[in-house]
C-alpha positions as a LaTeX table, in Angstrom:
\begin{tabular}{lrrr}
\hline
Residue & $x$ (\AA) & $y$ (\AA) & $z$ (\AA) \\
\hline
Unk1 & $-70.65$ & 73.41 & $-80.58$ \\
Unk2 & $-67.42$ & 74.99 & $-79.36$ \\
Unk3 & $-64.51$ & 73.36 & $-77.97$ \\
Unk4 & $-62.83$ & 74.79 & $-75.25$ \\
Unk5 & $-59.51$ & 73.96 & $-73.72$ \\
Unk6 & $-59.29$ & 72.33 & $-70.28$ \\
Unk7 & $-56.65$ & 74.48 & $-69.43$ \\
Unk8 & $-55.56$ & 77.99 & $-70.10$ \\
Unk9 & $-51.66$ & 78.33 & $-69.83$ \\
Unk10 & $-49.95$ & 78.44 & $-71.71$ \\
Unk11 & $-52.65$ & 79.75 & $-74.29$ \\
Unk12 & $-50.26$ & 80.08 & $-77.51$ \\
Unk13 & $-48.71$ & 76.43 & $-77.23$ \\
Unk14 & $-52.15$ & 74.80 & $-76.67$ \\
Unk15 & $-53.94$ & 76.90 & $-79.84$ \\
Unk16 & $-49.85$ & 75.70 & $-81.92$ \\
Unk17 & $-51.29$ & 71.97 & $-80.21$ \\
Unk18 & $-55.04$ & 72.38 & $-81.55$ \\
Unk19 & $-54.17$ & 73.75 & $-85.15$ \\
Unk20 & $-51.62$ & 71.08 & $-85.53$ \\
Unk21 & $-53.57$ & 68.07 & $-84.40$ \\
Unk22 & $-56.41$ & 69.04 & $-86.80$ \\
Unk23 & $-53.70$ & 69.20 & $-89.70$ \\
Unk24 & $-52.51$ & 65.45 & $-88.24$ \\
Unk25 & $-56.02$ & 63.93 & $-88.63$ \\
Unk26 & $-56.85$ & 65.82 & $-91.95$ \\
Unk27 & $-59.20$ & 68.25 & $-90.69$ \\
Unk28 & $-57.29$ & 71.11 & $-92.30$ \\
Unk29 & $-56.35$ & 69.99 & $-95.38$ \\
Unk30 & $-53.69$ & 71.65 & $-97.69$ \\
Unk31 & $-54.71$ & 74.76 & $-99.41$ \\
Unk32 & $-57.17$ & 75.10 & $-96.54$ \\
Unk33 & $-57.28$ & 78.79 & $-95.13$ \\
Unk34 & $-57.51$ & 79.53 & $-91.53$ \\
Unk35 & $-58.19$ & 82.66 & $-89.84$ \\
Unk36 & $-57.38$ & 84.29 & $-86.19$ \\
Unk37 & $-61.58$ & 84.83 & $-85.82$ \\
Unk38 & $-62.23$ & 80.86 & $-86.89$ \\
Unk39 & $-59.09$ & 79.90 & $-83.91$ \\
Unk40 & $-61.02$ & 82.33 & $-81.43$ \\
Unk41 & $-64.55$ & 81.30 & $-81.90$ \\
Unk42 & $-63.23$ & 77.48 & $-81.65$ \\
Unk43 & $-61.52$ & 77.19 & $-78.60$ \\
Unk44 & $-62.83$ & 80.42 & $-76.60$ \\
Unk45 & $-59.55$ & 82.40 & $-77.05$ \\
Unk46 & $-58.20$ & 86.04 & $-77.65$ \\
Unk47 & $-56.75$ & 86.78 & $-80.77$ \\
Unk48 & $-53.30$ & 87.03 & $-79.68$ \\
Unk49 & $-52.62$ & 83.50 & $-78.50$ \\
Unk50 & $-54.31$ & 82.66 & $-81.96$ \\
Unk51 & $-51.78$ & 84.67 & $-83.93$ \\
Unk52 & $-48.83$ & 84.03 & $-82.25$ \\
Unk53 & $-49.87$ & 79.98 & $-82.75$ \\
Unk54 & $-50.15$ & 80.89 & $-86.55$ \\
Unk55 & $-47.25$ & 82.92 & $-87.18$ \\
Unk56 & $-45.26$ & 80.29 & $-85.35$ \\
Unk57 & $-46.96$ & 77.28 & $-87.22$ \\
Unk58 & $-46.12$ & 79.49 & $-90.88$ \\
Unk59 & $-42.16$ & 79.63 & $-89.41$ \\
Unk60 & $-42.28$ & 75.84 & $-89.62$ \\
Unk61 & $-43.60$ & 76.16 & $-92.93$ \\
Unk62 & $-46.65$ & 74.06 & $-92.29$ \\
Unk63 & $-48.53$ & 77.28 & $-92.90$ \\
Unk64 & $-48.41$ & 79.91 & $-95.35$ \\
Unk65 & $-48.85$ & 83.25 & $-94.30$ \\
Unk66 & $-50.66$ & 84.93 & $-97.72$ \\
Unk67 & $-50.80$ & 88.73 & $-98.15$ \\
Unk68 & $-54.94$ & 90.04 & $-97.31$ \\
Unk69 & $-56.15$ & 86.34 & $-96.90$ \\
Unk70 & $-53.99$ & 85.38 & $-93.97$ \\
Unk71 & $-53.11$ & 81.73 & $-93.27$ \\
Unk72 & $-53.10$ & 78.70 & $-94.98$ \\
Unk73 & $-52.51$ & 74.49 & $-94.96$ \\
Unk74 & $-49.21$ & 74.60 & $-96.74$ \\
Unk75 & $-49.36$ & 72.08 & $-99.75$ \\
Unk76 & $-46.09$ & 70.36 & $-100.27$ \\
Unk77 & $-44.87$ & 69.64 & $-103.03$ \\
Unk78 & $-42.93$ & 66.27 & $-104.61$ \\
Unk79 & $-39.33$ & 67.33 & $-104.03$ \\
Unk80 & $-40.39$ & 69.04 & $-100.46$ \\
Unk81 & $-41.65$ & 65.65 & $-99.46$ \\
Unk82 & $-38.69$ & 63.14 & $-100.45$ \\
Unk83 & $-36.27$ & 65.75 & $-98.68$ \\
Unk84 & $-38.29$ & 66.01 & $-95.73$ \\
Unk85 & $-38.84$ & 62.63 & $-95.47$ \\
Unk86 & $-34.65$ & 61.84 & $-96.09$ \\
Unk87 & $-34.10$ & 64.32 & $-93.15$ \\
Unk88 & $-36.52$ & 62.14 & $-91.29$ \\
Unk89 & $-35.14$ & 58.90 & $-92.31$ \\
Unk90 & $-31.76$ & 60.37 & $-90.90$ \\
Unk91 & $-33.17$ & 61.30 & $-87.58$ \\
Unk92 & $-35.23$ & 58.51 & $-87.05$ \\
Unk93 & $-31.92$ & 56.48 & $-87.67$ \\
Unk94 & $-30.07$ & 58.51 & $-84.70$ \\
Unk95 & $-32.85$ & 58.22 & $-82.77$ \\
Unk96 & $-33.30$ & 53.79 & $-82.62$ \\
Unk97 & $-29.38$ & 53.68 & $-82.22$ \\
Unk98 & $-28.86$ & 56.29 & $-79.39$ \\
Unk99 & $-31.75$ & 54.33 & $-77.93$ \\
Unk100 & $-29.84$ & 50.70 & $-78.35$ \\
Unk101 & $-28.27$ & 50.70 & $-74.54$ \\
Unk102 & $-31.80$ & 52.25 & $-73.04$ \\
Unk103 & $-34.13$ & 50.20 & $-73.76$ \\
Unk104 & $-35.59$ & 47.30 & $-71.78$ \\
Unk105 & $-36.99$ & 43.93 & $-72.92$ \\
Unk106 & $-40.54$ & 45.44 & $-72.02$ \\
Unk107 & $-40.00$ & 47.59 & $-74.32$ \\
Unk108 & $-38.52$ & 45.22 & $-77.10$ \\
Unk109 & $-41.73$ & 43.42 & $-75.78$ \\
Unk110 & $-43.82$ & 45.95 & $-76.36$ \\
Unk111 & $-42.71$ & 46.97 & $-79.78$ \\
Unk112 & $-42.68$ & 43.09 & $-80.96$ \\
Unk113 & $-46.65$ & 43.35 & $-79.47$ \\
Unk114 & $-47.50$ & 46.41 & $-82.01$ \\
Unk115 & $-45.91$ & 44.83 & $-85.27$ \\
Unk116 & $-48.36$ & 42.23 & $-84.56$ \\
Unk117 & $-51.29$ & 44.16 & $-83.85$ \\
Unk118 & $-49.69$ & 45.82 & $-87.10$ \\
Unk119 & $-50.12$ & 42.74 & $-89.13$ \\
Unk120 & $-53.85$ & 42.44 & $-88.28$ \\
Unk121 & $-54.80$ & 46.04 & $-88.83$ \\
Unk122 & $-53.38$ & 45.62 & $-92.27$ \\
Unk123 & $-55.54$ & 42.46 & $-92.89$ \\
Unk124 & $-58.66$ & 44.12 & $-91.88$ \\
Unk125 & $-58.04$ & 47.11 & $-93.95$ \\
Unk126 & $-58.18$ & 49.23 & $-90.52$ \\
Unk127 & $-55.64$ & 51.48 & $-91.88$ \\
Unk128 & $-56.57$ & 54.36 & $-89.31$ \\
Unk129 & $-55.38$ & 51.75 & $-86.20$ \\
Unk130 & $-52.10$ & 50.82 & $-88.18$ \\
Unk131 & $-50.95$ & 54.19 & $-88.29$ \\
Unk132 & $-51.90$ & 55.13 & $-84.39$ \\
Unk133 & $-49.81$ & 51.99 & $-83.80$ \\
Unk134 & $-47.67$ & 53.08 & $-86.70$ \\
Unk135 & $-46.42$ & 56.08 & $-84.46$ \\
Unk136 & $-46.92$ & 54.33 & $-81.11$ \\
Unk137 & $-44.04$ & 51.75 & $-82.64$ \\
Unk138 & $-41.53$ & 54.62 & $-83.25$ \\
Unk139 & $-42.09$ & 57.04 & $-80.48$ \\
Unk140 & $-41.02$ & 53.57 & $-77.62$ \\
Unk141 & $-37.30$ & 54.43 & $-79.04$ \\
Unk142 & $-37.42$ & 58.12 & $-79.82$ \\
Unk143 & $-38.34$ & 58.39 & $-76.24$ \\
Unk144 & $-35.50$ & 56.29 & $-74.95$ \\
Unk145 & $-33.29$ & 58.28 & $-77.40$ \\
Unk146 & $-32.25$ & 59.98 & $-74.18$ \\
Unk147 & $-31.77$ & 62.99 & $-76.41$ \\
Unk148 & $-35.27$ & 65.86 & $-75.77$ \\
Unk149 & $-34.00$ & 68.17 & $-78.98$ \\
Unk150 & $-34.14$ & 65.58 & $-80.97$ \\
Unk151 & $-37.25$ & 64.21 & $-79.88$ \\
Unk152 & $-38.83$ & 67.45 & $-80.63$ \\
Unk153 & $-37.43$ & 67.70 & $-83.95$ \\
Unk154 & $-38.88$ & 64.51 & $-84.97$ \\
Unk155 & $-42.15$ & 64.49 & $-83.09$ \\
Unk156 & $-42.76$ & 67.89 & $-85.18$ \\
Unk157 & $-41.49$ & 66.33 & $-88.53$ \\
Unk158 & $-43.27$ & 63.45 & $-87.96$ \\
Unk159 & $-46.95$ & 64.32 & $-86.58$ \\
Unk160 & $-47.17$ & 67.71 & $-88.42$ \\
Unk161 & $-46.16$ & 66.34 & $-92.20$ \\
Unk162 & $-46.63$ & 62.54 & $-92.33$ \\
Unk163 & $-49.89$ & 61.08 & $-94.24$ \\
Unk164 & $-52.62$ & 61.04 & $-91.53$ \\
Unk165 & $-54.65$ & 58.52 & $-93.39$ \\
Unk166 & $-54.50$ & 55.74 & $-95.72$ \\
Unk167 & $-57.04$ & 55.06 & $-98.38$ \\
Unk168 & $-57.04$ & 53.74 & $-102.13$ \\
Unk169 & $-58.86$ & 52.23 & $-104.92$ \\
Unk170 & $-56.42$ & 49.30 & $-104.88$ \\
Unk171 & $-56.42$ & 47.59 & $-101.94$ \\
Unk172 & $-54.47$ & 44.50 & $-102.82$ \\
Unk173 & $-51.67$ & 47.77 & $-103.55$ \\
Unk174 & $-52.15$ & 49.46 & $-100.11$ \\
Unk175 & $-51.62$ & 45.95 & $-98.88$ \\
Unk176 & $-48.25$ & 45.37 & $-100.53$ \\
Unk177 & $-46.95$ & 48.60 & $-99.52$ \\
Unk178 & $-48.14$ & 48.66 & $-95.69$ \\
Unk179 & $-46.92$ & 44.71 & $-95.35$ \\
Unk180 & $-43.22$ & 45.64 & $-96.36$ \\
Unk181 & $-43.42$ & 48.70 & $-94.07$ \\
Unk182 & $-44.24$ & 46.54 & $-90.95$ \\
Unk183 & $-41.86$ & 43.83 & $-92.33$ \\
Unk184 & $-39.38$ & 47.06 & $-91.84$ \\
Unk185 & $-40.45$ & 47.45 & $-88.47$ \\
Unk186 & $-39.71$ & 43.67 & $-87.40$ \\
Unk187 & $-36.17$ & 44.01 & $-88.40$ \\
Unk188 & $-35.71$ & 46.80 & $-86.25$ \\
Unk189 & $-37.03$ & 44.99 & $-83.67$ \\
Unk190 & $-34.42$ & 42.05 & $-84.41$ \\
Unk191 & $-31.84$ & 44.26 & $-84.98$ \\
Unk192 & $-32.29$ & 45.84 & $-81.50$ \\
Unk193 & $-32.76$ & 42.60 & $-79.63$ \\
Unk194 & $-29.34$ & 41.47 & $-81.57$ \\
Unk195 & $-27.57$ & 45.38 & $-80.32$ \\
Unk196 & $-26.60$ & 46.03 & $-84.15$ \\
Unk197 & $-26.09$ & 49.75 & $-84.69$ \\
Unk198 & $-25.43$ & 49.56 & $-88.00$ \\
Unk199 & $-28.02$ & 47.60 & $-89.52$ \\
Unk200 & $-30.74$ & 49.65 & $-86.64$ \\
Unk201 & $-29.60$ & 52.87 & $-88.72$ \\
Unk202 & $-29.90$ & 51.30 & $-92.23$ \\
Unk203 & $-33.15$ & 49.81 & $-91.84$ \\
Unk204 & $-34.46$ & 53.00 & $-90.51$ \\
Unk205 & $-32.89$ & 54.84 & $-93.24$ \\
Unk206 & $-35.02$ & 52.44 & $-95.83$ \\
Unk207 & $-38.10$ & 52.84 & $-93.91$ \\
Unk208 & $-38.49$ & 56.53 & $-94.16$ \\
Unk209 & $-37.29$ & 56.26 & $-98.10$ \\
Unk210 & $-40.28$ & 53.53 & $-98.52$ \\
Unk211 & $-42.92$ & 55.90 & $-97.21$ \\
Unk212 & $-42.93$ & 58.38 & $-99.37$ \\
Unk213 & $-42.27$ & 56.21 & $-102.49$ \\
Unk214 & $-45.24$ & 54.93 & $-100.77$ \\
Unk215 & $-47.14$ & 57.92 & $-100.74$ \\
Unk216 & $-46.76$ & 59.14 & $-104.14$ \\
Unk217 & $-48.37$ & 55.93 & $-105.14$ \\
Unk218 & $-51.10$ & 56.19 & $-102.74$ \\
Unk219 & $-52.21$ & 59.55 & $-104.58$ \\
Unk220 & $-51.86$ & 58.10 & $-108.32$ \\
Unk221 & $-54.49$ & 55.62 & $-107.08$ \\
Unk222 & $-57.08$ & 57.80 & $-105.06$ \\
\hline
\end{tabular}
């Protein structure tokens, strides 16, 4: 069955949206080729809105434009990750303390609310739910950031590269690992509550050095 898009302008950032949701959710995995005919028949558009969403999706190097095949998932490898990830660690750490004098106790509230919901995702093994909530934790102080240009850079870091799922032979592992990375998140919380810049920006820091420490382990025990 096609899917069509509710709306139709403008047609190249909603085919960039498409392509780059299905790479989020693991639809289009790495190594996966997609072509301009496969975007058109899809979501019911011409082939230049299709192209132009590829060819910009390749210059953010989450494709790979191949000579006579076309486009495909780009496959990162060790070193891309861990520098990727430092950049976002970096970011991420701008981000909660430019955020420190914007944000309300709802939000404070809020973000407290998901660490628990966190906590219980993790002990059901609904590992899908803790990283919607995951990104639904960070994106309360991006957004209050105050700062759009770097919102965009780490929206695109972080939804186009990050893991989109979590699975593993060894759950009592995965458990481990995901319970220190929501432990991270409380002390952000604390930290925010308490206005401490500096220990908002090294927590952060850690967090995005855990993950793909994190990740690398993940894959050994797939």
């Amino acid at each position: 069955m096609e899917e069509r898009l509710m709306k139709v302008d403008p047609l190249t950032t909603q085919v960039y949206d498409y392509i780059s949701k299905k790479i989020q959710n693991g639809e289009y995995e790495a190594n996966q080729r997609i072509t301009e005919s496969e975007i058109c028949k899809s979501i019911g558009v011409s082939r230049t809105p299709a192209r132009e969403a590829l060819t910009r999706l390749a210059g953010e190097n989450l494709l790979e434009k191949i000579p006579n095949k076309g486009f495909v998932v780009k496959e990162f490898q060790e070193k891309e990750k861990l520098d990727t990830y430092s950049v976002i660690g970096v970011l991420d750490a701008l981000a909660g303390s430019s955020a420190l004098q914007n944000l309300t106790e709802s939000d404070l509230v809020k973000m407290e609310e998901l660490t628990e919901m966190m906590a219980v995702s993790i002990k059901y093994k609904n590992y899908n739910s803790y990283l919607k909530l995951s990104n639904e934790f960070h994106d309360i102080y991006i957004t209050k950031s105050d700062n759009q240009v770097l919102v965009n850079l780490l929206n695109s870091l972080r939804y186009n590269f990050m893991s989109k799922s979590y699975t593993s032979d060894n759950e009592d592992e995965l458990y481990k690992m995901l319970t220190y990375s929501n432990n991270q998140h409380i002390e952000v919380v604390k930290f925010m509550r308490e206005n401490d810049l500096e220990n908002v920006e090294r927590v952060l820091r850690e967090h995005w050095k855990t993950i793909p420490i994190a990740e690398m382990k993940k894959e050994k025990l797939l």
